[in-house]
C-alpha positions, 0 to 999 in steps of 0.5 A, a space after each residue: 559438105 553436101 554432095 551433089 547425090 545428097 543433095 538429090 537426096 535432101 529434094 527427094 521428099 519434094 518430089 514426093 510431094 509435088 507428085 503426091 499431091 499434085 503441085 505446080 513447080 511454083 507452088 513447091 518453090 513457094 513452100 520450099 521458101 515458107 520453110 514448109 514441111 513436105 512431110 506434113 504436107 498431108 495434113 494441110 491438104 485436107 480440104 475433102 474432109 475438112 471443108 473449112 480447109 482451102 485446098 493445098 495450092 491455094 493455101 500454099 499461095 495465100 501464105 506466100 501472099 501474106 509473107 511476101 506480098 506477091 502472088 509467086 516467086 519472080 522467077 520459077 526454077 523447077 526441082 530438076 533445074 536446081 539439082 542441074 544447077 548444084 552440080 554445075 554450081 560443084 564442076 565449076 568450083 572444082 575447076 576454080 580449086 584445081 587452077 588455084 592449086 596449079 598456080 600455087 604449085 608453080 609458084 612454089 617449085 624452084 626455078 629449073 636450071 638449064 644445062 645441068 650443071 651450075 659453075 
C-alpha cells in the first residue's frame, strides 16, 4: 500500500519537470496520461539544438491529440490538488474502517446483563 508521503514522493519527479521545463498543469497531466517519463523529458525538449523538434509543449499536445482525439484533458486537476485528493481520499477510507470495526465489535460482544446477577 502506498502512503499518502509516498505517494508525494512518487509525483516529486513531476514537479521537477514542470518546473524544469516550464509545463502548464494540463500539459503534465496530458504526459502523466501518455504514460511519459518525467526523467526522459529532457531529451524530447531539444528544440534549440535540434530545430526539426517541436517544442515540449506542443509536442506533448499533438501526442495527446493522436492518442485521444481532444486538444486536453476534460478537467484540469494540477499536482497539488492530487496529492490533497490522495490524503482526503485515506481519511476517509480510514473513518469507513474504523465505523465498520465498530460495528463488527458490537455485534460480537454478548449482551450485558443488568443487576449482576442471573437467578
Amino acid at each position: 500500500m502506498v502512503t499518502s508521503k509516498q505517494f508525494a514522493v512518487k509525483l516529486q519527479p513531476w514537479f521537477e519537470a514542470r518546473r524544469r521545463f516550464k509545463l502548464s498543469n494540463a500539459h503534465i497531466q496530458m504526459a502523466r496520461e501518455l504514460g511519459m517519463n518525467p526523467k526522459q523529458l529532457g531529451s524530447l525538449d531539444n528544440h534549440r539544438q535540434e530545430r526539426w523538434k517541436a517544442p515540449l509543449p506542443d509536442f506533448i499536445t499533438e501526442c495527446y491529440r493522436k492518442r485521444f482525439g481532444r486538444n486536453g484533458p476534460e478537467q484540469i486537476r494540477s499536482l497539488e490538488e492530487l496529492v490533497e485528493w490522495d490524503k482526503q481520499r485515506r481519511v476517509e477510507k480510514q473513518a469507513r474502517k474504523q465505523t465498520r470495526l465498530e460495528a463488527a465489535g458490537a455485534l460480537s460482544e454478548p449482551p450485558a446483563v443488568a443487576g449482576g446477577s442471573v437467578s
